[in-house]
C-alpha positions in Angstrom: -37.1 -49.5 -13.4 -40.4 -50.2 -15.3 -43.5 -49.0 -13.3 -47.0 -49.0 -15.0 -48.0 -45.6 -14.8 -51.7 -44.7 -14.7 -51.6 -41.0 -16.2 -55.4 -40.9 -15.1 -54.6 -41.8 -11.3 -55.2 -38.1 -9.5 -52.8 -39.3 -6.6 -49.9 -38.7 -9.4 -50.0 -35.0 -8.7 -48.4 -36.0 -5.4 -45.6 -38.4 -6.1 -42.3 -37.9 -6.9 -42.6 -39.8 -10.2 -39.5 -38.9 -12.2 -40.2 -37.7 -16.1 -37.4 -40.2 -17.0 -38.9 -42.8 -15.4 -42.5 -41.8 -17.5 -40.5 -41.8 -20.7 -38.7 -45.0 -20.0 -42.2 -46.5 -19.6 -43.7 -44.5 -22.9 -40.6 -45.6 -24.5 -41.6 -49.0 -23.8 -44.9 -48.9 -25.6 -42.7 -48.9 -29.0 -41.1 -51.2 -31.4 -39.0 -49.6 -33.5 -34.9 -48.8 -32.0 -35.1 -45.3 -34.0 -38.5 -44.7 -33.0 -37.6 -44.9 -29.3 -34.4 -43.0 -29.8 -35.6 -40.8 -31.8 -38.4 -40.1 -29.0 -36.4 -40.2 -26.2 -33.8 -37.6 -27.1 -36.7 -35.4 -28.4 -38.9 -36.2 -24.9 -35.9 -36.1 -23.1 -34.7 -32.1 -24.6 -38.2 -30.7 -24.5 -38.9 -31.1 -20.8 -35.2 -30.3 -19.8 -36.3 -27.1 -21.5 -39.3 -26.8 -19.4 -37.0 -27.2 -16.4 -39.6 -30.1 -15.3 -38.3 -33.2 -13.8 -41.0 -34.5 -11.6 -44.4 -35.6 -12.8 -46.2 -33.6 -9.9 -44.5 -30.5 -11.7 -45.9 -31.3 -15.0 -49.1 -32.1 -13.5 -49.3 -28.8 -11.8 -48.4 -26.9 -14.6 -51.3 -25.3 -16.6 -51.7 -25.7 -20.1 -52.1 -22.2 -21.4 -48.6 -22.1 -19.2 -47.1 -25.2 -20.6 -48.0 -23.5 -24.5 -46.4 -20.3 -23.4 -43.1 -21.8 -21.6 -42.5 -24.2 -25.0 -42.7 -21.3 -27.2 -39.4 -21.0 -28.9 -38.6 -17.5 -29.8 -38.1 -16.6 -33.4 
């Protein structure tokens, strides 16, 4: 379910673009089999922990917010 994703396209903020779907097309972009797994489990684990699955969501999200929600405590 490839789709070339413009990240510059403003109308983004109002689609129901999954993340997965984003990674998937990221994921794409590289060669290498651990690369991509490496980057999908790590892509996949960090916006799980954000609790974000929509691009609209992610576009919506500050980024002062997005430091402070990725902070893992210590």
């Amino acid at each position: 379910m490839s789709q070339t994703i413009v990240v510059q396209d403003q109308n983004l903020m109002h689609t129901e673009i999954l993340i997965s779907a984003v990674i998937e097309d990221f994921l794409l972009t590289k060669n290498s089999r651990q690369t991509v797994r490496s980057y999908r489990g790590d892509l996949v684990a960090f916006f799980e922990y954000l609790e974000i699955s929509r691009l609209s969501a992610l576009a919506a999200l500050s980024f002062p917010i997005m430091i402070n929600k990725s902070r893992i405590p210590v």
